[in-house]
Backbone bond lengths (Angstrom), bond angles and torsions (degrees), N, CA, C in turn:
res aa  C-N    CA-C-N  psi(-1)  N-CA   C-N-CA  omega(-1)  CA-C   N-CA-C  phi
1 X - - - 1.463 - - 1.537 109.66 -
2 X 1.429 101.68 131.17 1.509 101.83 170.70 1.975 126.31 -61.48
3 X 1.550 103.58 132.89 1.099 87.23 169.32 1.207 140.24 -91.30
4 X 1.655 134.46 -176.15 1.325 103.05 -170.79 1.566 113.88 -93.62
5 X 1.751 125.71 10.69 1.141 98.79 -175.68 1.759 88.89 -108.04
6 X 1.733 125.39 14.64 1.484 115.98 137.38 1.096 101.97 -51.68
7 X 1.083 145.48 -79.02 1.318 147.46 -132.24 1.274 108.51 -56.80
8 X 1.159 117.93 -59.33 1.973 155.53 -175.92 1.387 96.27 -56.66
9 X 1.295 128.31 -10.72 1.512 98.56 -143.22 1.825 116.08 -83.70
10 X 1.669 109.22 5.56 1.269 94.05 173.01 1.354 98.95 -135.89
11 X 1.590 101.20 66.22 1.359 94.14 -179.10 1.975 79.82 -130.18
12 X 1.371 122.68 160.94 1.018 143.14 169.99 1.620 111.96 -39.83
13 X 1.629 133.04 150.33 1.553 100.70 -174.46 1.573 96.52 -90.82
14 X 0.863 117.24 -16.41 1.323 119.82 -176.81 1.846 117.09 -56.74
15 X 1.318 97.77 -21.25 1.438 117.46 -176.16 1.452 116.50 -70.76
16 X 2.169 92.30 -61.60 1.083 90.20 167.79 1.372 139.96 -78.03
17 X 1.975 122.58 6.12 1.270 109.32 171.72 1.436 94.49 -95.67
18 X 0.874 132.32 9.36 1.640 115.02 178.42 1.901 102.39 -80.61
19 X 1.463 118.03 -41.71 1.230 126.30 178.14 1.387 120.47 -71.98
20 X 1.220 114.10 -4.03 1.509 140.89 -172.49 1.825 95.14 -86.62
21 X 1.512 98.05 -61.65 1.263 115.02 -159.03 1.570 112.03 -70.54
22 X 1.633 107.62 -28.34 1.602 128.35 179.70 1.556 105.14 -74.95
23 X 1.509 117.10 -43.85 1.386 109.22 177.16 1.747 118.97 -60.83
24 X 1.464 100.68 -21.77 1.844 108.87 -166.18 1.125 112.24 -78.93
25 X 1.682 102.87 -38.33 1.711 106.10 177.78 1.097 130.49 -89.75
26 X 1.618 111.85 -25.52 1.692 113.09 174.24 1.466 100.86 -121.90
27 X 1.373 99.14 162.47 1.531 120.58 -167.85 2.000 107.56 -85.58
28 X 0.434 148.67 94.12 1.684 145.36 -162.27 1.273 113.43 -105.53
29 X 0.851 140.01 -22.18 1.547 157.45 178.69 2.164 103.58 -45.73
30 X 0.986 117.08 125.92 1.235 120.50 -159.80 1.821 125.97 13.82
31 X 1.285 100.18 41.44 1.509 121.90 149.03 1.023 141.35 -51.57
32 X 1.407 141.94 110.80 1.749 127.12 157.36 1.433 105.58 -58.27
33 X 1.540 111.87 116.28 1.604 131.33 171.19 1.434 119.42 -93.26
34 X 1.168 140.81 127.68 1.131 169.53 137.73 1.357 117.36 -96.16
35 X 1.898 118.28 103.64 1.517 146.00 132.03 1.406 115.55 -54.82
36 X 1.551 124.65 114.75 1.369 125.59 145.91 1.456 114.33 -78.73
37 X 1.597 103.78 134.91 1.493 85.79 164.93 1.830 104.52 86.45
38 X 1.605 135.64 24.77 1.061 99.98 -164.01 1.411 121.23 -104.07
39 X 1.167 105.48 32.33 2.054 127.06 170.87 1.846 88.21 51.66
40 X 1.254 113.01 -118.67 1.517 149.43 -151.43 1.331 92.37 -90.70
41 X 1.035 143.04 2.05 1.650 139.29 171.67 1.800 103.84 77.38
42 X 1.078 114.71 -5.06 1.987 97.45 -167.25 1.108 107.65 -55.45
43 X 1.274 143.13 -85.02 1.369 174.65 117.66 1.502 84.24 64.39
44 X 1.783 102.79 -65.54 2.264 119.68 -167.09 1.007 107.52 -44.30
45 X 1.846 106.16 -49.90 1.205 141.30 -176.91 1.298 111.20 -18.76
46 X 1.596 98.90 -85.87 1.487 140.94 169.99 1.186 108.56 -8.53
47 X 1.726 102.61 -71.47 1.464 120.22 178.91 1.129 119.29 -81.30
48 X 1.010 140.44 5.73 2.076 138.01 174.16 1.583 77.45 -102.42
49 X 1.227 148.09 -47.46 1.228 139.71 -177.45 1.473 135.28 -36.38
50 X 1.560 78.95 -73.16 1.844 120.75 -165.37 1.577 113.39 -89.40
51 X 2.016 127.83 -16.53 1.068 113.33 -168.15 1.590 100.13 -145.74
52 X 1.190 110.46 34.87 1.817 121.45 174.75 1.347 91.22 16.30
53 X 1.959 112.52 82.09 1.627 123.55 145.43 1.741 124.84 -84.95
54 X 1.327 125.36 135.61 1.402 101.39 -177.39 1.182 121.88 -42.42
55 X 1.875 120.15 -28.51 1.519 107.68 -161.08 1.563 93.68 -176.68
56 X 1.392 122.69 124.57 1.478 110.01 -158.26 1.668 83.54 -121.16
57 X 1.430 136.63 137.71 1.343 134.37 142.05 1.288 135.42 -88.20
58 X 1.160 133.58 166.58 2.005 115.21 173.47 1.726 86.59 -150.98
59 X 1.107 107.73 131.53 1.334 125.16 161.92 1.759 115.66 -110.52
60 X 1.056 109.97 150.03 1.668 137.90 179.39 1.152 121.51 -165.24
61 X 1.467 127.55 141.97 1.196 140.85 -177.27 1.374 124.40 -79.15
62 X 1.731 114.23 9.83 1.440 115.32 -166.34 1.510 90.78 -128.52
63 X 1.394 92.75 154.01 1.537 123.01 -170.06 1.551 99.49 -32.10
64 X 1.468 118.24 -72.37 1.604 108.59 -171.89 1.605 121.77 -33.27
65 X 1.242 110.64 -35.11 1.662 94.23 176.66 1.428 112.13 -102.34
66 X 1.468 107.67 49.58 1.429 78.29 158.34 1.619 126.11 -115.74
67 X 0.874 108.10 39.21 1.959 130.58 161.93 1.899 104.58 -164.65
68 X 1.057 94.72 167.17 1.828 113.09 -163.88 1.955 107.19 -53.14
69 X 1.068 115.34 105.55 1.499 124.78 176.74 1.617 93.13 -64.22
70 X 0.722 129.58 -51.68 1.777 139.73 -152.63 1.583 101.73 -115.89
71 X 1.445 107.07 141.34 2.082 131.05 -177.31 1.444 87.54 -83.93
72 X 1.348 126.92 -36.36 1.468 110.79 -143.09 1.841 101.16 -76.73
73 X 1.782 86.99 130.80 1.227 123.92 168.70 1.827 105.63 7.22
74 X 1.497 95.14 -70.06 1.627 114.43 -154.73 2.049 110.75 -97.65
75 X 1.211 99.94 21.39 1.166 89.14 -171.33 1.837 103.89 -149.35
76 X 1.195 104.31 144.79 1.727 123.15 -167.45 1.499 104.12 -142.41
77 X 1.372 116.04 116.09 1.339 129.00 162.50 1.792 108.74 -96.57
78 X 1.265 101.79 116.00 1.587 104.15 168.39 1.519 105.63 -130.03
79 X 1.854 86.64 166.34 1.777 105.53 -176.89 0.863 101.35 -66.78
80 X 1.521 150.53 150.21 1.611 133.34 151.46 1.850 88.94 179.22
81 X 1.232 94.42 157.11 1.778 114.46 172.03 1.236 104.18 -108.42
82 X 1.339 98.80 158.41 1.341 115.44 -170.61 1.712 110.58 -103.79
83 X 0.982 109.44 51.46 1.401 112.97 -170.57 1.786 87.62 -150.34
84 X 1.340 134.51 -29.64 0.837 148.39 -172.63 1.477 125.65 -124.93
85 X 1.032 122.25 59.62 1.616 138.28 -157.30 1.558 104.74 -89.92
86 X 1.591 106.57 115.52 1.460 118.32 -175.00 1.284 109.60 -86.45
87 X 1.660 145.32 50.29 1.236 162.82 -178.58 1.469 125.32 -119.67
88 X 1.421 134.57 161.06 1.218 135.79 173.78 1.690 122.76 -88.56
89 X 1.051 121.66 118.02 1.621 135.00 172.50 1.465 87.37 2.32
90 X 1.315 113.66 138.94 1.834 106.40 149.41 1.490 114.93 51.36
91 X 1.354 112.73 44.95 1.800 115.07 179.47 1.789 105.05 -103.23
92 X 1.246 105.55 -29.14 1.978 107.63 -176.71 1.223 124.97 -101.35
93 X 0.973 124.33 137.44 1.709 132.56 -179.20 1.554 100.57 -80.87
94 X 1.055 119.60 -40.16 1.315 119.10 -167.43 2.086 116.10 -138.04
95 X 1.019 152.84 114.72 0.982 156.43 140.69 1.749 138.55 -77.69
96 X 1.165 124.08 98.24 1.197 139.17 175.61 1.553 133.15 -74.17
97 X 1.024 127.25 145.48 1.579 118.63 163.00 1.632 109.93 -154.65
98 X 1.064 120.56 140.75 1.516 124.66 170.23 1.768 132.73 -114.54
99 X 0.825 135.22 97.58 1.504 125.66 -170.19 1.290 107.93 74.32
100 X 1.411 124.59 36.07 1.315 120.31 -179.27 1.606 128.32 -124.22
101 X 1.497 112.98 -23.30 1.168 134.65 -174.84 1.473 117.40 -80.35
102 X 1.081 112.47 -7.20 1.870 125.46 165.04 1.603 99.11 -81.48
103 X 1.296 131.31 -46.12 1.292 132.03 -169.45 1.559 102.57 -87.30
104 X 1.246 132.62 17.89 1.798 113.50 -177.91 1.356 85.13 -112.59
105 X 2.031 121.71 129.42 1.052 122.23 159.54 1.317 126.05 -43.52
106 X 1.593 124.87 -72.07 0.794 137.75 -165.70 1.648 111.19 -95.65
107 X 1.384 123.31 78.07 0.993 112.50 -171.88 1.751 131.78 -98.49
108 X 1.654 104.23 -2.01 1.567 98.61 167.75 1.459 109.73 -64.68
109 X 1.624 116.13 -24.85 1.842 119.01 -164.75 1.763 82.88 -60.53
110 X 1.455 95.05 -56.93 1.443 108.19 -150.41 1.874 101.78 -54.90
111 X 0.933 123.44 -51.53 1.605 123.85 159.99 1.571 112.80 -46.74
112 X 1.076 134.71 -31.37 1.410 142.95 -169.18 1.907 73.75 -59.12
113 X 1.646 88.27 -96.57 1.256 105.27 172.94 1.657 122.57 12.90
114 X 1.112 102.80 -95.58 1.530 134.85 168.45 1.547 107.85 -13.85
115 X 1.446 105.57 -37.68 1.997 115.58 -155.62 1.565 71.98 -97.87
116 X 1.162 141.94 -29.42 1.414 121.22 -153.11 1.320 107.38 -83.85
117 X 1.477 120.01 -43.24 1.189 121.47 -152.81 1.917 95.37 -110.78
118 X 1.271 102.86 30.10 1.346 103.23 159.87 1.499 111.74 -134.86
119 X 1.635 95.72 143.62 1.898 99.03 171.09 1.469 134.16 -32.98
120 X 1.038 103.08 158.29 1.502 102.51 141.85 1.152 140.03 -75.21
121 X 1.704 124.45 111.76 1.647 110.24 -161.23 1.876 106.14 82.00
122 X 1.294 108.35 -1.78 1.562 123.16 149.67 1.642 111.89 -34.67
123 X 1.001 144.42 156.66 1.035 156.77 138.76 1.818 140.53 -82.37
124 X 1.050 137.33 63.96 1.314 125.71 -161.58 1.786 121.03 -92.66
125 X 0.879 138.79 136.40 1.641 144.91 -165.51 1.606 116.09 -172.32
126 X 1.750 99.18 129.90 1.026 134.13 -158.35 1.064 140.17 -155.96
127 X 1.550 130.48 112.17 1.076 130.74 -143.30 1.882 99.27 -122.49
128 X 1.449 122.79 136.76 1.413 107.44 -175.52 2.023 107.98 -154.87
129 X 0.932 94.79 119.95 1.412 90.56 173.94 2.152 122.47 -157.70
130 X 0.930 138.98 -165.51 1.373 92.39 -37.31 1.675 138.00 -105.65
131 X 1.382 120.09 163.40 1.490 118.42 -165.48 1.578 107.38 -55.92
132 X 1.502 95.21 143.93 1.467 118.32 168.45 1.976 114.26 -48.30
133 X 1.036 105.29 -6.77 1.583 100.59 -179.59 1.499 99.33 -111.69
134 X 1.413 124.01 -24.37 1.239 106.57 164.96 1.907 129.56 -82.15
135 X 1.716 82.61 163.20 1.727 90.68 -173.05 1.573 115.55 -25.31
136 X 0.827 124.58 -81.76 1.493 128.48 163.86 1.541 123.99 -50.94
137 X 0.912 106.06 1.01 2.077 99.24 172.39 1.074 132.73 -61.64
138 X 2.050 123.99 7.75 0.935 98.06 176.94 2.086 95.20 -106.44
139 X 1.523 103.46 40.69 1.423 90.45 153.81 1.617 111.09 80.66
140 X 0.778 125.88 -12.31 1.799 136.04 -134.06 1.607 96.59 -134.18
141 X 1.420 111.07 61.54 1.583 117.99 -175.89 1.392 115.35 -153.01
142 X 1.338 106.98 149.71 1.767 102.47 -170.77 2.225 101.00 -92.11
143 X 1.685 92.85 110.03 1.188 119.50 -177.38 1.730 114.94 -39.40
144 X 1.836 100.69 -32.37 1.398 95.25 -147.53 1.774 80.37 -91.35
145 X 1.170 120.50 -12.89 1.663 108.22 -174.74 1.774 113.42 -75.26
146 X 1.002 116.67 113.67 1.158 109.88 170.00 1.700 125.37 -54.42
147 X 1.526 106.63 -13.48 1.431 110.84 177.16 1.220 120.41 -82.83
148 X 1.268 119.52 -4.19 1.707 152.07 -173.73 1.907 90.88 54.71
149 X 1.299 126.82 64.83 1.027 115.35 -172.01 1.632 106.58 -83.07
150 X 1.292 108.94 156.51 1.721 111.22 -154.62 1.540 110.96 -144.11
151 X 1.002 128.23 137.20 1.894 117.00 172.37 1.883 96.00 -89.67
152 X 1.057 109.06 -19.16 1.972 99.04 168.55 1.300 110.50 -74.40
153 X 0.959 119.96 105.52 2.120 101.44 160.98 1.514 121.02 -18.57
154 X 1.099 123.71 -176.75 1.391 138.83 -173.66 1.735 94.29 -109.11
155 X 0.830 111.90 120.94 1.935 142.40 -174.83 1.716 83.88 62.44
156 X 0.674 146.32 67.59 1.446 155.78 160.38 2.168 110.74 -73.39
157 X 1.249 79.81 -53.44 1.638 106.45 -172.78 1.354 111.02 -63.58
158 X 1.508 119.08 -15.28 2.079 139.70 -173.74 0.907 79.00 -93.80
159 X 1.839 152.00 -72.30 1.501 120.65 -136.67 1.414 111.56 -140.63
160 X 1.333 129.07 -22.57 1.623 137.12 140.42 1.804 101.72 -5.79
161 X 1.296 115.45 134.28 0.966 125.43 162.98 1.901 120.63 -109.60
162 X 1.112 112.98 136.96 1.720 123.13 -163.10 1.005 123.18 -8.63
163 X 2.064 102.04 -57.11 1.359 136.60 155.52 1.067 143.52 -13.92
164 X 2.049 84.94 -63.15 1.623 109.30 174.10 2.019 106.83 -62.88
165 X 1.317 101.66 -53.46 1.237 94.75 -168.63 1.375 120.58 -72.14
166 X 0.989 108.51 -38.81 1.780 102.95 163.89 1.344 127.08 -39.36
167 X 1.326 116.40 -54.24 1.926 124.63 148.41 1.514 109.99 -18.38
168 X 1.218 84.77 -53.58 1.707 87.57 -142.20 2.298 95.21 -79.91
169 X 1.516 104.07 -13.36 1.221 99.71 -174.73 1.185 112.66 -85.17
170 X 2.192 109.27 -34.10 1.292 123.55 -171.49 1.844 92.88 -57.24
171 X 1.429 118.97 -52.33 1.757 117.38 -161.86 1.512 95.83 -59.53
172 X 1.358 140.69 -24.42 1.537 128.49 -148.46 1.656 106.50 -122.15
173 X 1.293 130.67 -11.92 1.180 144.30 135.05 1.137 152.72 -145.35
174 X 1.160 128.00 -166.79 1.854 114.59 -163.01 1.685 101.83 -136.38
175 X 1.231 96.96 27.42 1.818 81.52 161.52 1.826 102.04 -138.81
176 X 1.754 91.13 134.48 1.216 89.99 -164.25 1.543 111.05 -73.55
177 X 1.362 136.86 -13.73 1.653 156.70 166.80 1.707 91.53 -34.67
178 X 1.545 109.78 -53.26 1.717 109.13 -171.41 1.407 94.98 -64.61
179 X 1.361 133.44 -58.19 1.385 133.08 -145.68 1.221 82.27 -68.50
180 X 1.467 154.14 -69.72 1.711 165.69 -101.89 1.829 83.83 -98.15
181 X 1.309 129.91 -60.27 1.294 128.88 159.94 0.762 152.85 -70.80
182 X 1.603 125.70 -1.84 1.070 135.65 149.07 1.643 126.32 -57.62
183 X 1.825 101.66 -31.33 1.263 111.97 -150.50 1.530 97.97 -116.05
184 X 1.519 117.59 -5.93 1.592 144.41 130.72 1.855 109.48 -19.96
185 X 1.546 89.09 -82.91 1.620 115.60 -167.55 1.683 102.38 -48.38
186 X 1.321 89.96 -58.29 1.747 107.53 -171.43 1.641 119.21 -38.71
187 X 1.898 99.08 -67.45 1.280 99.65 -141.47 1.988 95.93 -123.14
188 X 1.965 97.87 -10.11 1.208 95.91 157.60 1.405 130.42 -62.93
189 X 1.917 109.14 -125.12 1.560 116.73 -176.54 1.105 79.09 -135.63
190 X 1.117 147.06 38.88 1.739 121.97 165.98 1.471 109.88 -73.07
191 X 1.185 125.61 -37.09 1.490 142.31 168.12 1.558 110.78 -100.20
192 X 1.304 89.14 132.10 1.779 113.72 -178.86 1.697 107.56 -65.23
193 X 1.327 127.19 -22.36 1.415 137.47 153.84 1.998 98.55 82.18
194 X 1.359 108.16 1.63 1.390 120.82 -166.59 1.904 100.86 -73.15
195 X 1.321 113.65 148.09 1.251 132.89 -162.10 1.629 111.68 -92.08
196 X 1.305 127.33 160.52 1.883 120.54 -172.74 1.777 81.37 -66.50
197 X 1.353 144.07 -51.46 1.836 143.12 -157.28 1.857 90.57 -59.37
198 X 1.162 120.60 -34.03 1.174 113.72 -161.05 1.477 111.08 -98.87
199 X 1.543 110.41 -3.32 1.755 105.04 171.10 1.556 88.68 -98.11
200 X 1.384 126.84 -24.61 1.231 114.95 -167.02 1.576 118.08 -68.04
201 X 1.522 101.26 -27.82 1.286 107.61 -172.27 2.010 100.18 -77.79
202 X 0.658 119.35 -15.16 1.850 128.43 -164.52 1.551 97.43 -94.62
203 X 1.039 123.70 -61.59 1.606 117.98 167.09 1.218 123.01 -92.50
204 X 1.050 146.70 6.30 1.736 144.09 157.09 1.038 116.71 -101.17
205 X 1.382 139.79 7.96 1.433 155.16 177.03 1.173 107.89 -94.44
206 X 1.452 159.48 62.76 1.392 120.29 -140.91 1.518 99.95 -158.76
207 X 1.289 162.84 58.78 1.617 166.37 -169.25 1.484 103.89 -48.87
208 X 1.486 126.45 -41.26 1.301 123.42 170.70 1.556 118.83 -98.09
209 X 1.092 112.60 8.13 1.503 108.32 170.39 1.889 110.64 -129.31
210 X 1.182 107.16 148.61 1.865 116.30 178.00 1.858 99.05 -100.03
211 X 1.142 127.54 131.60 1.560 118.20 161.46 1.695 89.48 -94.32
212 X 0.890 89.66 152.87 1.591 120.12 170.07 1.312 126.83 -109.52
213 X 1.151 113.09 -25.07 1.400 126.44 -161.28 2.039 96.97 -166.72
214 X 1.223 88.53 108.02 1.981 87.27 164.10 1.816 107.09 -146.25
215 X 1.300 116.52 97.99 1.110 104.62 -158.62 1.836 98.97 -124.53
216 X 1.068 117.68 130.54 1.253 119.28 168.63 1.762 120.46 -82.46
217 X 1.198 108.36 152.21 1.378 105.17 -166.60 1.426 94.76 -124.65
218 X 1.192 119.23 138.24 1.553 142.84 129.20 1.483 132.80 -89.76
219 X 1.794 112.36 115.33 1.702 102.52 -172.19 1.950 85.71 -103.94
220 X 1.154 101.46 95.34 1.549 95.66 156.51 1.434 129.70 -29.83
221 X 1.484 127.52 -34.17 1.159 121.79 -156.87 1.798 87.08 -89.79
222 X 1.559 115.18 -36.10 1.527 95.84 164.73 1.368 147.46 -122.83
223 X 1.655 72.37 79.77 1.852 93.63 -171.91 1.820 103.80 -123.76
224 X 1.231 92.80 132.61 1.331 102.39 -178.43 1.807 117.00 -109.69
225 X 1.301 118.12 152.72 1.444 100.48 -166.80 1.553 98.74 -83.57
226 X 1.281 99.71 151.65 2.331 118.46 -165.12 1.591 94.23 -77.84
227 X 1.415 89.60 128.87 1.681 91.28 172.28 1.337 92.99 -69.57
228 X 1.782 114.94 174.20 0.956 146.57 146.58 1.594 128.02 -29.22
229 X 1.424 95.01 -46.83 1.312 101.85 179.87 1.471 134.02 -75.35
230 X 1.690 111.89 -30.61 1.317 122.27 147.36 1.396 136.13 -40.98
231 X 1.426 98.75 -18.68 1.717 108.14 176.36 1.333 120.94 -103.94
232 X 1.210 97.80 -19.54 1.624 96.40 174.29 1.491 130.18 -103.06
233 X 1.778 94.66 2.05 1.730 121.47 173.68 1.639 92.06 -95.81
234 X 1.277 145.78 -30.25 1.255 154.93 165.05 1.610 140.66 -136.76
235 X 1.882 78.99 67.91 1.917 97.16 -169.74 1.641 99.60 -67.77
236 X 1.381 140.63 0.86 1.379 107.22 173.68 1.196 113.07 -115.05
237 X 1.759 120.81 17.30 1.201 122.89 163.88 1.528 118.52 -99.05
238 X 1.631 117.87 128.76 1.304 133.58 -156.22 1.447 99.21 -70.92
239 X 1.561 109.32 137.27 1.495 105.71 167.91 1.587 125.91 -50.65
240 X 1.325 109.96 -37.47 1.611 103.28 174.06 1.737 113.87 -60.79
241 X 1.299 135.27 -17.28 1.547 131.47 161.74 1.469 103.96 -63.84
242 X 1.038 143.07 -46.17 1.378 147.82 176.45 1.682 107.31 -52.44
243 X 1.203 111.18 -60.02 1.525 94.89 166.97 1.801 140.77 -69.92
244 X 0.883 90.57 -0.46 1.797 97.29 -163.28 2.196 95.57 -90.49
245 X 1.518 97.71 106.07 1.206 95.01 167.64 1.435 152.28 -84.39
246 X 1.441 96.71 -11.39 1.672 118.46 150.32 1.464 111.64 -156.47
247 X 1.406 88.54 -163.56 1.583 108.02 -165.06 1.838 110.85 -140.53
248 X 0.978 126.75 125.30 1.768 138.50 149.48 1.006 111.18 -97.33
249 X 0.999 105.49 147.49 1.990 126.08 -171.40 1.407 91.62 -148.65
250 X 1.443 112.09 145.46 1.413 121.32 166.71 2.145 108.33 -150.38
251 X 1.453 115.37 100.53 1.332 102.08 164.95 1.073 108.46 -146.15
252 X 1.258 115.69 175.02 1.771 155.15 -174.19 1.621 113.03 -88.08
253 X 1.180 116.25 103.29 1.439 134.22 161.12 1.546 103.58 -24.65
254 X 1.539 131.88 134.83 0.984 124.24 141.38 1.705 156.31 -113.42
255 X 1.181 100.18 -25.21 1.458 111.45 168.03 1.846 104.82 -123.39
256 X 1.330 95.03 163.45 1.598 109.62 -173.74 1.457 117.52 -64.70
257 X 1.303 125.43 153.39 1.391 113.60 169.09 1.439 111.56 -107.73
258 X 1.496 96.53 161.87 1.551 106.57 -160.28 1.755 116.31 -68.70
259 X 1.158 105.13 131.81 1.704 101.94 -155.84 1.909 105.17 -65.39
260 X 1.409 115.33 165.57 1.504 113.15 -160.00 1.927 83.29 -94.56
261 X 1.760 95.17 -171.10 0.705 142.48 168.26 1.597 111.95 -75.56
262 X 1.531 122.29 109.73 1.649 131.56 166.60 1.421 97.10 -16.28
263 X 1.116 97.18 -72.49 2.072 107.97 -165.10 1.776 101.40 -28.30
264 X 1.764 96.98 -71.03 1.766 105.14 -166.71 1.198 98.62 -70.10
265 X 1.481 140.41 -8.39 1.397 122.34 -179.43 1.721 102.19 -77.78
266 X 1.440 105.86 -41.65 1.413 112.90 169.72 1.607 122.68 -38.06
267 X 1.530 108.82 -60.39 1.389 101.69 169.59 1.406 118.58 -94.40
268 X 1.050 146.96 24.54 1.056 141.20 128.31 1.546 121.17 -71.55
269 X 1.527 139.05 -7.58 1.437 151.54 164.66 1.928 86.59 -71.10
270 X 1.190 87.02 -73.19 1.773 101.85 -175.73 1.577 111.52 -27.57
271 X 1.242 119.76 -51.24 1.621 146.43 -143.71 1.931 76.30 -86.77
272 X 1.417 112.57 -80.15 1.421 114.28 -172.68 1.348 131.78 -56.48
273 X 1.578 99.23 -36.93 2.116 81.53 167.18 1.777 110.35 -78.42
274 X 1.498 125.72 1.31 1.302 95.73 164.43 1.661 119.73 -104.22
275 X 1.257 106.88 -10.89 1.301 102.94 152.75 1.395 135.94 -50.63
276 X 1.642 112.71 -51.38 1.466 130.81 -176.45 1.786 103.59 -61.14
277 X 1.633 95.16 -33.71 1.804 100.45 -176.15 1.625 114.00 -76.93
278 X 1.678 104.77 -1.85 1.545 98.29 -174.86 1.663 116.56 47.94
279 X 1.323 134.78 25.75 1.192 133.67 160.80 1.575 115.04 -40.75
280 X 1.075 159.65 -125.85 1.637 140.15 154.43 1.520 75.23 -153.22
281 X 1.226 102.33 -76.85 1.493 140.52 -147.71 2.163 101.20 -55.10
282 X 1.076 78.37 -45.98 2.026 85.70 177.85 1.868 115.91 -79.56
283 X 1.863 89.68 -42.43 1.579 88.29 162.28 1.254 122.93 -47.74
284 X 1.397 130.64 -64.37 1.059 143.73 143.87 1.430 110.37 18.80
285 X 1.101 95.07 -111.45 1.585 112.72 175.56 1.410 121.81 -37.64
286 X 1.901 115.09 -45.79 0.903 103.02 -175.03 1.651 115.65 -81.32
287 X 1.293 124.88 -4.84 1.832 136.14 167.55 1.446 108.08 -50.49
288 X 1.802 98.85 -69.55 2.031 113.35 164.23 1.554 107.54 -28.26
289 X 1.391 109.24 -57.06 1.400 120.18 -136.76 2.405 81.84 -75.39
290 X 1.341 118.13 -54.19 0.886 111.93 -166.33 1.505 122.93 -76.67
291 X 1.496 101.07 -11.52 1.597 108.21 169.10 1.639 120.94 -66.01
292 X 1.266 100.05 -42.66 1.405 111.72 172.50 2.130 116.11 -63.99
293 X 0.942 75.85 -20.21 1.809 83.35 179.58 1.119 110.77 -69.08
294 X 1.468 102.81 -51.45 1.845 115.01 -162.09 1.438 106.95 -104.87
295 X 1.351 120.41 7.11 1.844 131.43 153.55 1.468 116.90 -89.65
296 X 1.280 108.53 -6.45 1.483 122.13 -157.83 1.633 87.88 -105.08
């Protein structure tokens, strides 16, 4: 029998302990699945694969998903945001996301969301890092080094001005694609730029949901000591938010959501048997066709 880090083996390791860690805590085994966030599909993959779910989905906002990356049977990659979820009240047993919840602008909608289109007694878990207040938050680091080695300093991305970093990218390389993305990550929206007080307030606030698990993480080995200048661009944020490089959350749905409208139950029936049918060509159209409805 194959094992699973055959299976894994060209996937990031970070990938595979996150899928490691998703199989231990939630039950998946003839589940409705829902991925936020699921880039390149592996992760869905993994799981329509590795944990016989009735039906796993992954949504992302970038071009690749917007019709089915993957044949297999149990699994559908679509375009869609997560602030805007084209599904029925109470359709998933389980909802996931990985490294994704630092990058959603608007993420109380996107949590609104999230509670809607999961059960009661749903399951949701999520692991994301790392935060925009830590050393490395602005994203902009070579993954495969374990030293997270960087041409930005460590909190560089808090008080560096545009200027500064452009200097400092023009002296350290020669393709302008790096500089154009670096300064993307930084000073665009690729990062939600949101604070540890401000995830706290989005998941610990919650009358219909229980956390179970909300744990902030510190990796000592990549923590660097805070310049000066980070503190005096943000004297009322506590040095311990500055260190914490991600976050897991794990809770349980609690009360029902309020039932739809005939009409949207209609196209949402509509929306799901052509998804489940993997049609390409009708999905397609019908994704376009429903974005425009619910922008309208």
């Amino acid at each position: 029998m194959t094992s699973v880090s055959d299976r894994t083996v060209n996937l990031p390791i970070w990938r595979v302990k996150f899928f490691e860690d998703l199989k231990r805590s939630v039950q998946l085994e003839g589940k409705k699945v829902l991925e936020i966030g699921c880039g390149d599909g592996a992760i869905a993959k993994l799981v329509a694969r590795q944990t016989n779910p009735q039906f796993v989905y992954g949504i992302d906002p970038y071009s690749y998903a917007i019709y089915p990356i993957y044949e297999e049977e149990k699994l559908m990659c679509l375009n869609l945001n997560a602030d805007n979820l084209l599904f029925p009240n109470s359709y998933f047993d389980v909802i996931f996301s990985h490294n994704v919840f630092e990058h959603i602008l608007d993420l109380p909608q996107a949590w609104q969301e999230i509670k809607r289109v999961l059960k009661p007694g749903g399951i949701f878990y999520t692991h994301f890092a790392p935060l925009w207040t830590h050393a490395y938050g602005h994203h902009y680091y070579d993954e495969t080094d374990e030293s997270f080695s960087c041409i930005i300093p460590p909190y560089g991305h808090l008080y560096m001005k545009p200027e500064q970093i452009n200097q400092l990218l023009k002296a350290n390389t020669t393709l302008p694609e790096d500089q154009k993305k670096a300064i993307r990550f930084i000073f665009g929206d690729v990062c939600n730029k949101m604070f540890p007080s401000e995830y706290r307030k989005v998941f610990l606030s919650n009358d219909d949901f229980k956390i179970e698990e909300y744990l902030e993480i510190k990796q000592h080995h990549h923590n660097r000591p805070i310049p000066q200048e980070v503190f005096e661009k943000y004297p009322s944020v506590p040095k311990e938010d500055f260190e914490i490089s991600g976050i897991t959350v794990k809770g349980v749905k609690l009360s029902q959501t309020e039932p739809e409208s005939e009409s949207l139950k209609e196209l949402y029936r509509f929306y799901a048997y052509y998804t489940e049918s993997q049609n390409k060509k009708l999905l397609r159209r019908l994704s376009i066709k429903l974005k425009s409805i619910f922008s309208g």
